[in-house]
N, C-alpha and C positions, 0 to 999 in steps of 0.2 A: 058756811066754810068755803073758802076760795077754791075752786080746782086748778092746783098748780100743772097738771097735765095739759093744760087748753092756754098756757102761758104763749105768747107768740115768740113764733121759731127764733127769729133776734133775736131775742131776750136769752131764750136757754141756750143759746150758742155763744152769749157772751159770757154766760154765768159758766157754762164751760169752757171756755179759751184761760179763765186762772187755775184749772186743773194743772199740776205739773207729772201725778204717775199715772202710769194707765190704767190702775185700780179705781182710781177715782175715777176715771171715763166709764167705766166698767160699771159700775155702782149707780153713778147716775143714769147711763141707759137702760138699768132694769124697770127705774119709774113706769115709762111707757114707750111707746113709738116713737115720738114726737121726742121726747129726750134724747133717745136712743139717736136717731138722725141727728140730733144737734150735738152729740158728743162727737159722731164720728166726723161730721166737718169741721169742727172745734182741731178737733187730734189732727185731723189732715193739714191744715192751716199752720196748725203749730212744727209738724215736721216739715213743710216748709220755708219756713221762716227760720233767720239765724236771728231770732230777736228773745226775747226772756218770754216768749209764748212755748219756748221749745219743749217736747213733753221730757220727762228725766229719759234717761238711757237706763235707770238700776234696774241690773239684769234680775233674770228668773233662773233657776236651776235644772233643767231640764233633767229626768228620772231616770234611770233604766227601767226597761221594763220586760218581764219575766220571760215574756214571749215576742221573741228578734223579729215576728211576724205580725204582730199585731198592729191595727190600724189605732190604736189609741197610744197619745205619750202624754205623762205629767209634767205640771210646769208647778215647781215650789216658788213662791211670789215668800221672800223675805219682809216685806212690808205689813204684812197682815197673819205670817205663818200656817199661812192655808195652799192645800193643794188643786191645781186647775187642771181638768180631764178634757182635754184637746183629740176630737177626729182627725185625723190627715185628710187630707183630701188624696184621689189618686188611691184610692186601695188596691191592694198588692198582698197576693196570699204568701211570698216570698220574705227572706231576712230583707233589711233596708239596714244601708248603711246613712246614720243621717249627720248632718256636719251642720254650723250654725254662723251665720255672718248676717249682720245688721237687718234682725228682727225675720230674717228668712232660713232657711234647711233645705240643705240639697240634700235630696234623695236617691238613693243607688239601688236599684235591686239584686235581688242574687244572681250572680254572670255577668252585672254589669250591663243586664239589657234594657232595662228603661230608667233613665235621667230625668230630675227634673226638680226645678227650686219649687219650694212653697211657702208661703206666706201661713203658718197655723193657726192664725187667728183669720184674717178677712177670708184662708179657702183659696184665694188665687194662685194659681200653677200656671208655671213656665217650663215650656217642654224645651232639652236640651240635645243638640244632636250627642251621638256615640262619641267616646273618645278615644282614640287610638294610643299604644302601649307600640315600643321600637324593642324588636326581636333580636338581641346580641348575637343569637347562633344565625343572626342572617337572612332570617325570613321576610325582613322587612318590617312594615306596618299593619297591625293585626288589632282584633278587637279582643278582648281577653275574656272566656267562655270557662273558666272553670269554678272549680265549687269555693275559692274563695277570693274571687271575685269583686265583692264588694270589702274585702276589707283592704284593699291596696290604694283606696283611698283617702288620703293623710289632712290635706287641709282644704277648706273651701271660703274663697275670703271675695268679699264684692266690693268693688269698689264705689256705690253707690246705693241708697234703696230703689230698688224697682218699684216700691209703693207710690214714690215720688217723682221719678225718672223715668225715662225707656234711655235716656241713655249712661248705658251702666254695662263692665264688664268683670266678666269672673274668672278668678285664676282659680286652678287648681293644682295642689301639690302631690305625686301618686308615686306609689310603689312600686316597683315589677320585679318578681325576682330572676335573676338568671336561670337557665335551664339548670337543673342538675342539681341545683347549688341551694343553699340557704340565705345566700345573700343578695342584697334588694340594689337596685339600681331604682335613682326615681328620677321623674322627668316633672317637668313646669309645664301645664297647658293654660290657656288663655281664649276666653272667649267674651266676643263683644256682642251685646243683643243686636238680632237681626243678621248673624253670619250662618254662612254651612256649616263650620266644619272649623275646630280646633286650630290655635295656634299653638304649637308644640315647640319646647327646648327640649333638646337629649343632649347638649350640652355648652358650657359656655365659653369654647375657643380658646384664646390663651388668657380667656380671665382664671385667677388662680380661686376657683370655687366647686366644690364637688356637689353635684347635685345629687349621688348618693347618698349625702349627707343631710340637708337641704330637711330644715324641721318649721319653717313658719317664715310665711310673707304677709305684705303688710300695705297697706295704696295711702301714699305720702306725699302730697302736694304735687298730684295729678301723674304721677307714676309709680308703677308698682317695686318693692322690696323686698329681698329675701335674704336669709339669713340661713347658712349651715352648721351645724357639730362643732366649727371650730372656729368659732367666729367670723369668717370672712363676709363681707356682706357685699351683695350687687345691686344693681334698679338694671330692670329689663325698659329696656327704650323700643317702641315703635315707629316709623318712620310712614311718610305717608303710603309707601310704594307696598305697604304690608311688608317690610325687610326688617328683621327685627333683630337687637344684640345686646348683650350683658355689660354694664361697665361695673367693675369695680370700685365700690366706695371706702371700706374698710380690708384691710386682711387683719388676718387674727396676730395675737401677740399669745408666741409658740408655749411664752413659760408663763403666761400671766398665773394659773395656778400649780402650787409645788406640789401639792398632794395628789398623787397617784390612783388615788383609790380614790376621788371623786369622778363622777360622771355629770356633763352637763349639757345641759339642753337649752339653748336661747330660741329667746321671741325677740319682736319688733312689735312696738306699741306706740302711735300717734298720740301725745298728750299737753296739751295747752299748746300745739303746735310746734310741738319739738318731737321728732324723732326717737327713741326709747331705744335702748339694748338692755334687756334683762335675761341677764343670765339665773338658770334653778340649777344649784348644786345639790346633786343626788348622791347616796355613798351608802354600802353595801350594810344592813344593819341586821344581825341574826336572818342570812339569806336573802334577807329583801331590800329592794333596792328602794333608799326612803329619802325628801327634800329634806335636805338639813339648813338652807341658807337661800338666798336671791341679793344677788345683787345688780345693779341700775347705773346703767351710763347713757349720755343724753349726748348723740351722734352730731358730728359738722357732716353733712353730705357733700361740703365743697372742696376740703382737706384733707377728708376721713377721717379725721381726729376722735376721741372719745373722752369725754368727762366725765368724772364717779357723782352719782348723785344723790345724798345722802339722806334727802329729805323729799318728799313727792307731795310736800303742802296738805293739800283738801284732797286729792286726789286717791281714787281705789285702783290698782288694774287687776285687771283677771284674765287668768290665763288657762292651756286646757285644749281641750282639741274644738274649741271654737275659734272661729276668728279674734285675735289678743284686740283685747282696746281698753281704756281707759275712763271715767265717770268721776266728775267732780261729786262729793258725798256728801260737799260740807251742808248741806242741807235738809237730807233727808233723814239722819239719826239711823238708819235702819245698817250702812256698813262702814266700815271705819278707815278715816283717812290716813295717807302714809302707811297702806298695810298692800299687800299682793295676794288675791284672792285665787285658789289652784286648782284643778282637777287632774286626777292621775290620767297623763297623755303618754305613758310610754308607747312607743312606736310599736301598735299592732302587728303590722304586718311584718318589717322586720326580726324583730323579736317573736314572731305568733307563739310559739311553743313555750320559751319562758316567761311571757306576758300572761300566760294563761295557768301558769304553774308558783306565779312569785305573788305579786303585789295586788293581785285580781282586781283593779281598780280603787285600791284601797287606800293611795297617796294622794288626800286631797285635805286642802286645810288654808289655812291665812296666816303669812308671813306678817310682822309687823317690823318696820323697818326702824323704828325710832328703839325697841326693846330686842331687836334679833332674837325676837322670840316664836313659836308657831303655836298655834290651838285650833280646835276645829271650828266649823261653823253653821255643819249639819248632825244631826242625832236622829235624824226618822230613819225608817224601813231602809236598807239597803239592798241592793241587789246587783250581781255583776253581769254585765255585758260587753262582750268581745267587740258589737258591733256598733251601739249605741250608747256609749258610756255616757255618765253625770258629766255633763257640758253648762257654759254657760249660756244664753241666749236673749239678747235684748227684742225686750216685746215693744 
């Protein structure tokens, strides 16, 4: 009998370059060693390339998990309906806040004292300096020490994989609330690998955008986008002198919805190279606040214009306190096209107290847009967390 183990390294590197998920990379390097090394050049190869070597993007569902403190997180792989028990690297007896953008997780500790991305599969960490919070009652620029800490955390989106690049930069979207007050002010920081020290907005001049507001940005033909509460939408421009400013792409259209009692939350999603507006209409159902609907407009950046888009072909997006992005599906049977797949993002920190007393994580599900209909897409174990919610997270 042949020993397929002792196959030369070409050979198995080419028979894995037609892998397209990462399960199948996974599978075959349990074979042996020699597999194993030809899968992960194979994968490396293929996230470099924009050519039909590319591995799929279908996400994994990443778990809550009981204990905020724990070094272990589950990743549900809808491909196969099995659960994968992931180490972090970087142990921390503290909560971690963790956030999810293209195959990595930023990790926050409790107080906000040590940062840093991680790769949970290869184990690679990237340490990131502190980020500074601007003090309304005047203090200035501080680093934020209290016990909730990590949850004023809101989005973490990259604009490149660090698996493939070093040059690659990460926005973050963050909370602070006022002294005294229950209400949040959030600022936009920005950081490009290899700098000290955060590029900070606390605010964007006479663009009409309120960064209190300010729920999800997005990196779209090599500059970044964001989007608030009420739809106004900006691209933060950098200049070479580090002078950095907001221009305005969209403002909002004040009555586009009549009904009062909805509540709405939009993303910004990259797909087939067009820009995305999706709005998730939320509306108060026996106390809780539940998605009833999303609907999808597809942005000019040059006129600000907006078109309704009724149909999203092959396409899935998912949305959630991960970074939003988009996955063509027609191919892999396992999620369904023209649907928007959701995890309950209400604004932690904001909301902390009714966040924790309403919807406990429990508004998550797949909009289909051709039946304006929703159903779920998960039935295992649940569990809530303030800190680490059911996220999505491309492996």
């Amino acid at each position: 009998m042949a020993d397929w183990g002792n196959i030369p390294n070409d050979l198995a590197t080419k028979i894995a370059e037609h892998f397209e998920l990462l399960e199948d990379f996974e599978v075959f390097g349990f074979v042996c060693s020699r597999w194993r090394s030809a899968a992960k050049q194979a994968k490396f190869q293929a996230n470099t390339k924009s050519s039909t070597l590319s591995v799929s993007r279908v996400p994994w569902l990443m778990l809550p998990e009981k204990d905020d403190t724990s070094n272990q997180r589950r990743f549900y792989s809808f491909y196969n309906q099995q659960v994968r028990r992931v180490s972090l690297p970087q142990p921390n007896p503290n909560e971690k806040r963790l956030l999810s953008s293209r195959g990595w997780l930023l990790s926050v500790t409790e107080k906000g004292k040590n940062m840093c991305i991680l790769n949970p599969l290869s184990g690679a960490v990237i340490k990131l300096p502190k980020v500074s919070f601007w003090d309304q009652a005047g203090r200035g620029w501080y680093i934020y020490h209290d016990i909730y800490g990590t949850h004023y955390f809101d989005k973490f989106v990259l604009s490149e994989n660090p698996s493939t690049t070093s040059d690659f930069t990460i926005a973050l979207v963050l909370s602070e609330p006022y002294l005294n007050s229950s209400i949040c002010h959030e600022i936009v920081s920005f950081w490009r690998n290899g700098s000290c020290e955060w590029d900070t907005f606390v605010e964007c001049g006479d663009v009409y955008f309120t960064l209190y507001q300010c729920h999800d940005i997005t990196f779209y033909q090599g500059e970044f986008y964001a989007v608030d509460d009420s739809g106004n939408i900006v691209c933060f421009q950098f200049d070479q002198s580090g002078e950095h400013q907001a221009r305005l792409i969209k403002e909002s259209e004040r009555n586009m919805y009549k009904d009062q009692q909805l509540t709405i939350i939009n993303y910004l999603v990259e797909s087939s190279d067009r820009l995305l507006l999706v709005c998730r209409l939320k509306k108060l159902l026996d106390q809780i606040y539940r998605t009833v609907s999303f609907e999808v407009f597809e942005l000019n950046i040059h006129n600000g214009t907006a078109e309704r888009v009724v149909h999203l072909e092959d396409v899935a997006i998912f949305v959630g306190s991960n970074s939003s992005y988009s996955v063509n599906v027609s191919v892999d049977n396992v999620f369904k096209p023209n649907s928007i797949y959701f995890t309950d993002d209400f604004k932690v920190a904001r909301h902390r107290h009714w966040y924790e007393s309403n919807s406990r994580g429990t508004d998550m599900g797949v909009y289909s847009l051709a039946g304006n209909h929703i159903h779920s897409y998960y039935d295992g174990p649940f569990h809530y967390s303030k800190i680490a919610p059911f996220m999505w997270h491309e492996p």
